[in-house]
N, C-alpha and C positions, 0 to 999 in steps of 0.2 A: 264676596264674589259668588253670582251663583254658577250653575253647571254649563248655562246659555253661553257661557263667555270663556268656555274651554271647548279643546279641539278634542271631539273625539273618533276615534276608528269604529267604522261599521261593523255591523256583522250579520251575518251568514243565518237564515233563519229557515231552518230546514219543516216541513210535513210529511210525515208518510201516513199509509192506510192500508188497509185492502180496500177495493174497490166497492163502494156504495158507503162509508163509511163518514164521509163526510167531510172529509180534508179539504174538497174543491170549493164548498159551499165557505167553508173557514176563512179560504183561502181571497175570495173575494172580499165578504168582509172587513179583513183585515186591510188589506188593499184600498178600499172605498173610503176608511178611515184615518188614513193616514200618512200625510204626505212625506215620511220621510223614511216609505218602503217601497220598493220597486218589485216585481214581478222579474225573475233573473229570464232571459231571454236565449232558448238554444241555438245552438247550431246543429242545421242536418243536411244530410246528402239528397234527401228525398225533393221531390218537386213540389212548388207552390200549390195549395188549391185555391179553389172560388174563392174570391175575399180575403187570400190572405196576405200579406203588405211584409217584404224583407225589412226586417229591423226590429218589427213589432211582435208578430204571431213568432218568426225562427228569422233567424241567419241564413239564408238558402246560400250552402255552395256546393263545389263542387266534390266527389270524391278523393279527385288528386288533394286538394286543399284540406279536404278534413285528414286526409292522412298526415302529409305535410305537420297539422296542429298534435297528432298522437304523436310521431314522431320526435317533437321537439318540446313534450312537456305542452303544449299549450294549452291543453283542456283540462279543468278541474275533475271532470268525471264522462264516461262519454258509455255508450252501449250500443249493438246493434239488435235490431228490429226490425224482423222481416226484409230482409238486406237492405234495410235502409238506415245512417246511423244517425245518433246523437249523443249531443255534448255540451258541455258549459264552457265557455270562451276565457282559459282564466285572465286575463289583461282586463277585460274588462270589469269581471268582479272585483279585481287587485286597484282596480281604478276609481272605482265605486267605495269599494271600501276604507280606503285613503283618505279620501271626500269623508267621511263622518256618513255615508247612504246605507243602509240596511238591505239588504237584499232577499227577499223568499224564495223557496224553493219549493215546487213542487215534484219531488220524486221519489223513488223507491227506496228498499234498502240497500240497495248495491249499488246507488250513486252517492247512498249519504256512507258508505262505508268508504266508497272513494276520496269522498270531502275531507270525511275523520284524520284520511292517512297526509290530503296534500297541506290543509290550513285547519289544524284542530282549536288553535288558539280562538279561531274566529265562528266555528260553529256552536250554532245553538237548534235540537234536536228535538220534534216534538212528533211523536206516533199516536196516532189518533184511533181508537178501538171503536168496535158499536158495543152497545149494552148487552149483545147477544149474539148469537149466529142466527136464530127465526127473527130478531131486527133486522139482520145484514140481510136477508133475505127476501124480510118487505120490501125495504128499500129498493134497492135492485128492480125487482118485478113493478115494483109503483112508478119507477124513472122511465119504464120499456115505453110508457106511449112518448116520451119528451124525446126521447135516443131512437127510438126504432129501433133496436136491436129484438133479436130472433131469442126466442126460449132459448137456443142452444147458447146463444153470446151468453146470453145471464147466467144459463150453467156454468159454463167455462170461467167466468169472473168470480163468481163461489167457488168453482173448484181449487181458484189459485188462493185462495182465503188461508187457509191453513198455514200455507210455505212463508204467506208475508209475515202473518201475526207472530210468528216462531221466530222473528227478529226485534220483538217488541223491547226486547232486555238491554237494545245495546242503545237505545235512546234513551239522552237525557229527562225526558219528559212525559209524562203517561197522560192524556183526556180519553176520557170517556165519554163518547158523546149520545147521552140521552136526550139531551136539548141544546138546539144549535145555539142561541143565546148566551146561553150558559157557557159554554164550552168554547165561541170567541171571546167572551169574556175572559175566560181562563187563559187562553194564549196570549190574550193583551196585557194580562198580569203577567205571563214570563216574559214578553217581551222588554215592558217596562223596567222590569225587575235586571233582566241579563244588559240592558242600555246604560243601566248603572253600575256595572262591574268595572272595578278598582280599576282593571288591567287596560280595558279601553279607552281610557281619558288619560290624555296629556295635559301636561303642567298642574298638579296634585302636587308632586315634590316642590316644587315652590310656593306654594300656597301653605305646605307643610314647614317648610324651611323659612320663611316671615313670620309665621307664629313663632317657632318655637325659637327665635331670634331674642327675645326676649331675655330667652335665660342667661345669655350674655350679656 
């Protein structure tokens, strides 16, 4: 019997970075290749922009409604931003995950420390480094013509550099990304690797209990 014909539970497939680092780049990758990860989709208070479609880019609602969801446990991890907030919808993760669907996450360390506390069984933690701080720094300044951001933006996303990295200890997973190739490569081996863990596949114990049937 191979593993195609057992049911197994999703899981939770967290990135973090500091900013220029490359987690986003990863991030699509991973996504492009592979039909049985989804991109986890927030909820926020804030309003639609140009182009962006409820369900797909966020959840747009309203403030009483995101309170509503803190209030009653509903978000896996949520934050505010420039008074505007966000969060992870957990029903629908908890529904996705059920389903045998993998889910990614793109966020910080204080949403994945959030994850840790509500479904630690189901996450899998990967912190993404640059090779250097005058990498993190190329990077950054080489993006400014694609982002338009202002010399001051790109100082500011260096300056938060240090406070991320200082939580590099509490993830399961270290890349360093010298070379982006390389480096989704590497996450597709922990992904591959953590899809096979004992604890998320059902009906093992029977497959195990027929064999060893036998010895009676």
């Amino acid at each position: 019997m191979s593993n195609n014909t057992l049911a197994r539970r999703g899981l939770m497939l967290v990135l973090s970075s500091p900013s220029g680092a490359g987690k986003t780049t990863i991030s699509r990758a991973l996504l492009e290749g592979d039909d049985n990860l989804e991109l986890s989709v927030s909820a926020t208070t804030r309003p639609p922009r140009e182009g962006e479609q409820d369900g797909v880019h966020y959840h747009f609602i309203s403030e009483p409604r995101f309170q509503e969801l803190v209030d009653n446990d509903g978000l896996l991890e949520w934050a505010t931003v420039f008074k505007n907030s966000y969060g992870t919808p957990r029903a629908t993760i908890e529904g996705a995950l059920a389903a045998g669907q993998d889910v990614l996450f793109d966020i910080d360390w204080q949403g994945t420390q959030q994850l840790r506390q509500k479904m630690p069984q189901d996450l899998v933690s990967v912190f993404v480094l640059p090779p250097s701080l005058a990498a993190l720094e190329s990077r950054l300044k080489s993006r400014q013509t694609m982002t338009g951001e202002t010399d001051d933006q790109v100082a500011y996303r260096l300056s938060k550099a240090p406070g991320e990295v200082s939580h590099w200890a509490e993830y399961d997973f270290i890349i360093v990304n010298s070379n982006i190739e390389e480096s989704v490569g590497q996450v597709r081996a922990i992904l591959a690797a953590e899809r096979l863990r004992r604890e998320r596949w059902q009906g093992l114990d029977q497959i195990v209990s027929d064999i060893r049937s036998i010895e009676s």
